[in-house]
Structure formats: C-alpha cells, structure tokens
C-alpha positions as CSV (number, residue, x, y, z in Angstrom):
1,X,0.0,0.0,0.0
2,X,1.7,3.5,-1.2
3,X,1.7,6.5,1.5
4,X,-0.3,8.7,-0.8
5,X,-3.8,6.5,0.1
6,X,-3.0,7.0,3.9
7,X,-2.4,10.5,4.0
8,X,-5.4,11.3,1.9
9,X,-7.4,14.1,4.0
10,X,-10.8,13.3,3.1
11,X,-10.3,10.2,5.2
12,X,-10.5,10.5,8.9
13,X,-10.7,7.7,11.4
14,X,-12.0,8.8,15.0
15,X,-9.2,7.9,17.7
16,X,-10.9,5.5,19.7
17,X,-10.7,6.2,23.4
18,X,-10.9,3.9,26.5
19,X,-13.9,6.0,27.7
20,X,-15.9,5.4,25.0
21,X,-15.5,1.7,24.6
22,X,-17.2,-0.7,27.2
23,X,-15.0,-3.2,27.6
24,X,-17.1,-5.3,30.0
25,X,-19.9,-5.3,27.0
26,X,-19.8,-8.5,25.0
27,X,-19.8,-8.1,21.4
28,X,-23.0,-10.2,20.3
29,X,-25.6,-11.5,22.8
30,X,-26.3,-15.0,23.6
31,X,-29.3,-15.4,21.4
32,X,-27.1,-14.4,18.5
33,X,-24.6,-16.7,19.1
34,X,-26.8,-19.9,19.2
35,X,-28.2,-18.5,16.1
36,X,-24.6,-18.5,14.6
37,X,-24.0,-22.0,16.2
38,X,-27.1,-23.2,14.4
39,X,-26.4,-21.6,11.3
40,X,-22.8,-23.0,11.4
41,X,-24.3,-26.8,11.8
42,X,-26.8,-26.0,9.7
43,X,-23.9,-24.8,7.2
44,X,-21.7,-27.9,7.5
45,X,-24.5,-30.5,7.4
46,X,-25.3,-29.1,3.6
47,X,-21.6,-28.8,2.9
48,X,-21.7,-32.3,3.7
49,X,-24.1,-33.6,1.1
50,X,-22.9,-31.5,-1.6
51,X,-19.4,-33.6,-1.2
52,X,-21.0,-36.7,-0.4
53,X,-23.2,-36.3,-3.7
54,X,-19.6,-35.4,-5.7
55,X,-18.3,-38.2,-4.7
56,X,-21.0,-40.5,-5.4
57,X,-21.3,-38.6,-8.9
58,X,-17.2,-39.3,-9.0
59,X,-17.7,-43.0,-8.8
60,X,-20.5,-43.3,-11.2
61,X,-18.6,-41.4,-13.8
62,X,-15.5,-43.1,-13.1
63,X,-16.9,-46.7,-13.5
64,X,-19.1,-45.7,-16.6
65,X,-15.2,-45.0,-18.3
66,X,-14.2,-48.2,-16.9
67,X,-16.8,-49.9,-18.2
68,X,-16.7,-47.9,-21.5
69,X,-13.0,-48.0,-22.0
70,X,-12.6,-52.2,-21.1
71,X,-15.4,-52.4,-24.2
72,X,-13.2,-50.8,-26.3
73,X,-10.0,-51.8,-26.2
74,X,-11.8,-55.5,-25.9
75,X,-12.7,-55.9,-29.6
C-alpha cells in the first residue's frame, strides 16, 4: 500500500478512546450466538451432502469409463 492512500485528507478515522469503549460489554448477545452455532451446523450438514453427492457422482462417472473404455480396447 503507497503512503499517498494513507495520507489522503478526506479520510479520517476517530481515535478510539478507553472511555468510549465498554470493555465489559460482549460483542453479540447469547441469542445471536446460538443463532450462529445453528447456522454454522446448519452450514456444515449441507456442505456435507454436496461432497458426499460429488463423490457419489465421481464413482459413477469413473466406472461408466471403466466400463466404457474395457469395451473398447476389448474388440
């Protein structure tokens, strides 16, 4: 990153103070984290049977050029 984007003027960040922040405050509350939880399993059970269906697809494919392929070099 050049020094001429970080000392554009246009662009100014508040300096965050100690005051201003609670630091006892958590950042999401416990209904919104079993509701990331959930979306999380929720997430990996369908990443699941996308790559169990691929894989299952794989094996079909790959023993229809098997199958194909010992035809024919056979004759």
């Amino acid at each position: 990153m050049s020094t001429v984007t970080l000392n554009r003027p246009e662009v100014e960040l508040p300096t965050p103070s100690p005051s201003s922040a609670n630091t006892n405050e958590p950042f999401f509350s416990p209904q919104e984290i079993r509701q990331f939880d959930s979306d999380d399993a929720e997430a990996g059970r369908r990443i699941g049977k996308i790559l169990t269906s691929l894989f299952i697809y794989t094996l079909i494919a790959m023993s229809v050029v098997i199958l194909w392929t010992l035809r024919t070099v056979g004759h």
